[in-house]
C-alpha positions in Angstrom: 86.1 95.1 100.3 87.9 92.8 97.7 92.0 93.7 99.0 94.8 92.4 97.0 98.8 92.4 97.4 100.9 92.3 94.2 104.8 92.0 93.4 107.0 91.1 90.2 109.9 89.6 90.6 111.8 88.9 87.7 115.4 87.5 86.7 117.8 87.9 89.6 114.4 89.7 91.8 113.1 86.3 91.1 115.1 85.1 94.5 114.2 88.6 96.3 110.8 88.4 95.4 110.7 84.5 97.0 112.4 85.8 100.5 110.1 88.8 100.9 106.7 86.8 99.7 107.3 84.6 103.1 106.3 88.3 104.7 103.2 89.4 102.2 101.8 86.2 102.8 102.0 86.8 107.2 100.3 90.1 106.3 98.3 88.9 103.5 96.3 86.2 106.0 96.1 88.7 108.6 94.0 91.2 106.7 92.1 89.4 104.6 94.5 90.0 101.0 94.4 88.1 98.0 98.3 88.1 96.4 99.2 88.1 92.7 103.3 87.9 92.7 104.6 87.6 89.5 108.1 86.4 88.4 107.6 87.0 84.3 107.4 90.9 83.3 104.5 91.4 81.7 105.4 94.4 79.3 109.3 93.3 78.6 110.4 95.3 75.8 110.2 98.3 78.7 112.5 98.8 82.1 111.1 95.9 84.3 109.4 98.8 86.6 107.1 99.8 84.3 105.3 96.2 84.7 103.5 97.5 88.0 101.7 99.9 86.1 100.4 97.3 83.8 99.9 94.7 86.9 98.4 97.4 88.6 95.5 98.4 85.6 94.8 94.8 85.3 93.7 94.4 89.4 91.9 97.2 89.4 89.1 96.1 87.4 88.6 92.7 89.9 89.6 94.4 93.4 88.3 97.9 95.1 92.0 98.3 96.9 95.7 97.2 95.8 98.7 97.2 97.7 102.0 97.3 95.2 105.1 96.4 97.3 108.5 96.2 95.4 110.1 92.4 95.2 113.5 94.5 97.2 110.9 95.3 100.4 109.4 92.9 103.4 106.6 93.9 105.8 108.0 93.7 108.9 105.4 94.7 111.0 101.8 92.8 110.1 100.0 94.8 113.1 98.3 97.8 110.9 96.5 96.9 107.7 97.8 99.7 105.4 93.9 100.0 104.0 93.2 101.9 107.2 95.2 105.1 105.4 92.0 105.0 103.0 90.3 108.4 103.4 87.2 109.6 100.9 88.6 111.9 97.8 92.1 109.9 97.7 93.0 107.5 95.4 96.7 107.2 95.5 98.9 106.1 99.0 102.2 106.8 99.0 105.3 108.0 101.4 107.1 110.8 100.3 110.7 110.6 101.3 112.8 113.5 102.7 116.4 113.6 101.6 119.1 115.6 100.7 116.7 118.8 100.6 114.1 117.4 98.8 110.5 115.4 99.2 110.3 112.6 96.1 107.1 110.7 96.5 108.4 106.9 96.5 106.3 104.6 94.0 108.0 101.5 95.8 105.1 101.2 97.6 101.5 102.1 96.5 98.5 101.7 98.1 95.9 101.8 95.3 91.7 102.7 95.2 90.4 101.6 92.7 87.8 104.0 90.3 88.1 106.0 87.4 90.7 108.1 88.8 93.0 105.6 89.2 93.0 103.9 86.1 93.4 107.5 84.8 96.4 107.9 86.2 97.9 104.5 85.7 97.3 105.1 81.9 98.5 108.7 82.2 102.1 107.0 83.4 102.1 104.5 81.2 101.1 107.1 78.1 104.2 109.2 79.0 106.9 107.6 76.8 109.0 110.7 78.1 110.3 108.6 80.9 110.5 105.0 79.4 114.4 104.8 80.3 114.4 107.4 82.8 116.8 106.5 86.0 113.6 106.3 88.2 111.2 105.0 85.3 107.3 105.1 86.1 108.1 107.0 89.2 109.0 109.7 87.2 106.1 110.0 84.8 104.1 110.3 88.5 106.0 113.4 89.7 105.0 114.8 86.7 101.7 114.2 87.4 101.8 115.2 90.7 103.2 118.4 90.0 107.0 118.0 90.5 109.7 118.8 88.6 113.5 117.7 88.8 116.1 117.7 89.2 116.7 118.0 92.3 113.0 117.4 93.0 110.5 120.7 93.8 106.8 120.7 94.1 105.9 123.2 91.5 101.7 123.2 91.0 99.2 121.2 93.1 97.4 119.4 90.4 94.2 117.5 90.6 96.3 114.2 90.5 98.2 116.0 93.4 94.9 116.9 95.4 93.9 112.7 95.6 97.1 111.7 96.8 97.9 111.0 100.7 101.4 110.8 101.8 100.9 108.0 104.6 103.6 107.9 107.1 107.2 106.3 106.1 106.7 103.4 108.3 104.8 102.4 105.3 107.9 102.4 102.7 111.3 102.9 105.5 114.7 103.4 103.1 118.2 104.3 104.4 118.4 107.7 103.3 114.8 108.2 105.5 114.4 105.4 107.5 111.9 104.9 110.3 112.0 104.5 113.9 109.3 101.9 113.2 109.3 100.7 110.2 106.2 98.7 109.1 108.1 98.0 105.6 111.6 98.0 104.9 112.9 98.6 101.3 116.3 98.2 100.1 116.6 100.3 96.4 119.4 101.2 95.4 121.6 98.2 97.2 123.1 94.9 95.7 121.7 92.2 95.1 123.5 90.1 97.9 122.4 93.3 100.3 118.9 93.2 99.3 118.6 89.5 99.8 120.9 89.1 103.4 118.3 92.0 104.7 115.6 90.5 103.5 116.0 87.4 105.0 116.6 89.1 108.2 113.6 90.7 107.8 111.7 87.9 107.4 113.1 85.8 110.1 112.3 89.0 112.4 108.2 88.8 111.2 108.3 84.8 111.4 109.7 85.4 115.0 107.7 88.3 116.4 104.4 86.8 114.6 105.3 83.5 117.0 106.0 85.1 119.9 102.2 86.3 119.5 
């Protein structure tokens, strides 16, 4: 199975992107992943989030799986190959966070199988001009999708879109406001840049470390 890991990191994500990669590549080597990270947008006269989508559509017609990972998150745990989630009928791999009385679906991270439902959907989000400059972008357009309305965030009608989508444990895509007792990934949206980047280069020094200590 042809596996790849993508990223963008643009602007001031340019330096996030270049802590966190340290960690994609550990996890990248271990389980067989080509990587395509990014520092130029490739769609910028739209919100720099909206770039996965397009990153995303373009992979999927050379690999059969790919593994989006925001530029603000590092694998910290390289033991599970997040591929293993893969189950037949299911496209789309995400976590769905729980917070403040609601379960929002977390586009961070995406695990991606490739086939004509997924480039469906990607060109569904990207179709939906609705939520261009929305505060949560492309993430958006997918709860709409999905079935979701907002706000504050309610599962409303179990669409088809709905119906191939596994919510894979939050080790997979750990935030503060639902963080994991064992995170494989930590993300940091939301937080300043300095945050962002003094975490993630904690992070990283925790995989260089644990990854040496075999």
């Amino acid at each position: 199975m042809r596996k790849v890991l993508c990223s963008i990191g643009s602007g001031p994500h340019e330096e996030l992107l270049e802590v966190a990669s340290e960690t994609y590549r550990v996890f990248a080597d271990r389980h067989g992943y080509d990587l395509e990270l990014r520092t130029e947008l490739l769609v910028p006269e739209r919100p720099a989030s909206w770039s996965k989508v397009v990153l995303l559509r373009q992979l999927l017609d050379e690999y059969d799986f790919a593994f989006w990972i925001d530029a603000d998150a590092a694998i910290v745990d390289v033991s599970v190959d997040v591929a293993d989630e893969m189950e037949r009928g299911k496209f789309l791999y995400v976590v769905a966070h729980e917070y403040d009385d609601q379960v929002v679906p977390n586009l961070g991270v995406i695990g991606m199988k490739t086939g004509r439902r997924a480039r469906k959907f990607l060109d569904l989000l990207w179709n939906d001009t609705r939520y261009i400059d929305h505060k949560w972008w492309e993430n958006a357009a997918a709860l709409r999708l999905l079935g979701y309305d907002f706000e504050p965030v309610v599962h409303e009608t179990t669409t088809p879109w709905f119906r191939r989508t596994k919510f894979i444990p939050k080790a997979w895509n750990s935030i503060a406001a639902d963080a994991a007792e064992h995170p494989r990934i930590n993300h940091y949206p939301g937080r300043s840049h300095e945050f962002r980047l003094e975490h993630l280069r904690s992070d990283a020094e925790h995989l260089r470390s644990s990854v040496a200590a075999g």
